[in-house]
N, C-alpha and C positions, 0 to 999 in steps of 0.2 A: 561497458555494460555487460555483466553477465546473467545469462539467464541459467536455471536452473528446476527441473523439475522432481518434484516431491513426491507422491500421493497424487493425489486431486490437485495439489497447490502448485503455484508454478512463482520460485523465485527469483527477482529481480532486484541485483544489487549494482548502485552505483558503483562504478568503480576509477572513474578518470573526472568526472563531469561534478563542476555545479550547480547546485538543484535545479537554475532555472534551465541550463541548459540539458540535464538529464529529462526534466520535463520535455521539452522538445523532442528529442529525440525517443522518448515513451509515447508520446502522443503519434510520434510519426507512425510508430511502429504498434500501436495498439490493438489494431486489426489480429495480429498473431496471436497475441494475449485475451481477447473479449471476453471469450467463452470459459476460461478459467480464473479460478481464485486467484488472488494476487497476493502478493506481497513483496513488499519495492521496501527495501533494505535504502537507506539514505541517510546511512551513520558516516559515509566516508567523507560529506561535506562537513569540517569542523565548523566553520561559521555557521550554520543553519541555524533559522528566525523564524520565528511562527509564522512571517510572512514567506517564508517558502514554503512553508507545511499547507499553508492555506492557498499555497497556489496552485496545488492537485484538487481541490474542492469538486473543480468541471467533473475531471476525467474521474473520478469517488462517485461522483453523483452518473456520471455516465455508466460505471461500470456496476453501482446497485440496480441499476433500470433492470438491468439483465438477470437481475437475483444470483449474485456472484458476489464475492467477497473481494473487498478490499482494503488491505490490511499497510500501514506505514510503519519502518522500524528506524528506531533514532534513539542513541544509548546519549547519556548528558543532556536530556531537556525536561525543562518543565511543564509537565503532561498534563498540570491543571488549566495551562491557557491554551488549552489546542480546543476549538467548538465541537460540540457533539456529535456534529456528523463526520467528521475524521476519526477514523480509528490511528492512534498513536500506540505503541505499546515499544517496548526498549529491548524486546530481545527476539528473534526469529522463533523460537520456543513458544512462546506469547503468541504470538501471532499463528503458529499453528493452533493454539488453542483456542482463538474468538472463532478464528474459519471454522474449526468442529462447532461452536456452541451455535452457530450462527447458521449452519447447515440441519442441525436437528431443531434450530426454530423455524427453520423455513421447512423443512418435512413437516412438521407440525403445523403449519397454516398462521404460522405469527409473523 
């Protein structure tokens, strides 16, 4: 796992682990991460199935409570069967971009 920080964002890419087990070990360590935007890069598991995508759903929904961004990056999938409350996008670039759009809706009271 490396982390890495941005800006306001702080990224998080797989880098040894399959998703289920990066998940474990993101959840272990989440406490670090709460308070900042995310973005967990998990292009490096080739097999990835929507059901791994949708196995961050908890820790997405744990980490909007806090009005923070949480962003998943994944190049080679299809983004039309990922559900709505996951943000998916295929490139780190992207993904800096929902955090901005997503920081000036929440300035704004939406």
């Amino acid at each position: 796992m490396k982390v890495e920080q941005k800006g306001n964002n702080t990224i998080i890419k797989n880098t040894q682990y399959k998703t289920a087990e990066f998940l474990s070990k993101l959840s272990q360590e989440y406490t670090t991460f709460k308070d900042k935007n995310l973005i967990v890069d998990i292009s490096f598991d080739a097999g990835l199935k929507l059901v791994d995508v949708k196995s961050f759903s908890d820790l997405i929904k744990k980490h909007k409570k806090n009005k923070k961004s949480f962003v998943l990056v994944a190049n080679d999938f299809d983004f039309n069967t990922v559900p709505a409350s996951i943000t998916l996008v295929p490139s780190i670039l992207e993904a800096h971009d929902i955090i901005e759009m997503e920081e000036i809706e929440r300035d704004l009271g939406f």
